[in-house]
Every structure is written in C-alpha cells, then in structure tokens.
N, C-alpha and C positions, 0 to 999 in steps of 0.2 A: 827324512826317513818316514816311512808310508805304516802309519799303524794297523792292525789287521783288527774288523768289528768283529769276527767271530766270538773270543773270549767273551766278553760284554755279552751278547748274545745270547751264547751258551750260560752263562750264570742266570740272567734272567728266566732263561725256559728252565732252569733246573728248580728257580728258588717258587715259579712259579705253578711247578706240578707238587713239588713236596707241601706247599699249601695246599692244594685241591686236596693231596692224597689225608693230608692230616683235617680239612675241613669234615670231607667224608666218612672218616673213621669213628667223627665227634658225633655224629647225625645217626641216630637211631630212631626206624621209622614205624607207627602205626597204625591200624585203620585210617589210613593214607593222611597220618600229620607227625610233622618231626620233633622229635623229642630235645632237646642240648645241651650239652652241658651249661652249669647253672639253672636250669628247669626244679623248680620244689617239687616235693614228693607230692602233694596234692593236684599241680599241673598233669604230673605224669601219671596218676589216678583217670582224672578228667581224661586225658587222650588214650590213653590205653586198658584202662580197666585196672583189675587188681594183678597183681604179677601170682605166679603159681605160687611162688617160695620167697618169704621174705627170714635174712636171718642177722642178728646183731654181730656185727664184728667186734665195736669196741664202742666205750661209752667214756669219754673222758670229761667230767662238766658237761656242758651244751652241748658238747662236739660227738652227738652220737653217729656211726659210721653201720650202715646199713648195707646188706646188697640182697637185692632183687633179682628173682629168676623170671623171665618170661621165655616157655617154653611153649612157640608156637609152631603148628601145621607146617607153614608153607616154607620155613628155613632149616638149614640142616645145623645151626647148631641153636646153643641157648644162650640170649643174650642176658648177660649180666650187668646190674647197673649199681653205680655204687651212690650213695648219697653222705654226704659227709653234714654235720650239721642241719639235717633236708634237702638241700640242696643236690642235686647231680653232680659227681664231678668224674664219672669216669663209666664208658661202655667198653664192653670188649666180650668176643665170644668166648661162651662157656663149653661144659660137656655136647656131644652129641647128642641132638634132641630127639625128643618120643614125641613129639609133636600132642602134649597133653592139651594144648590151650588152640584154640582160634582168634589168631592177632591179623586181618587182613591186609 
C-alpha cells in the first residue's frame, strides 16, 4: 500500500507558518532595532526612548506588572508593552493612535 507525503507535508507548512506568524507578533520594532520579549525595561529605554504612558497594573512582591504606551507617527495603532517583574512579557496593539510621539 503506497502512503500519500502530502499529510506530512501539509503539517509541516502549517506548524511552520504559525511559528513565523507567532515570531512576528513577539517583535516590536524601533528606531530600526527589535524589541522581545524578555527584553528589561532599561533595554527597551535604550532602543526606544521613554514610552508616552507608563501605568502600574499590579504590584505583588517583586512581581511589579507595568504597561507602556508608545504612541508613534508612523503606525495606526498604539503599541502596548507589558513588563512583568521588568522584564517584557507581552506586546500587542492598543487604541488608535494620535501619532503623539516619533518612534522611526
């Protein structure tokens, strides 16, 4: 009996675009250098400057949890960044942006 490679295949191209697509979503970029998660708040100082809006979500012990607005010109929305302990652990687009800041 003659096995068909398609299957095989097909899981590969799939497991391999949902990587790209989750690599890309981790990558926030500016003044043309990438940001990622796990990046310290001090890193992300250094490559991007100050964010417009910084505000405490939660403080438990050490584990203080942050999120950063940077609301730049050249994107249509505003990227939020969270930091948990300092550290990065999560981007994702915010409101529609007013394009208050210049992030090149």
């Amino acid at each position: 009996m003659r096995k068909s490679v398609y299957p095989p295949l097909l899981a590969l191209f799939l497991i391999l675009t949902l990587t790209t697509l989750a690599h890309s979503a981790s990558v926030f970029r500016c003044k043309g250098k990438e940001v990622r998660r796990g990046d310290t708040t001090f890193a992300v100082v250094q490559k991007c400057g100050q964010p417009a809006y910084k505000e405490e979500i939660s403080a438990k012990g050490c584990e203080k949890v942050e999120r950063w607005h940077y609301d730049c010109k050249n994107r249509r929305f505003v990227d939020e960044l969270t930091f948990t302990a300092g550290k990065l652990t999560q981007h994702k687009d915010g409101e529609r942006s007013t394009g208050s800041q210049f992030c090149p």
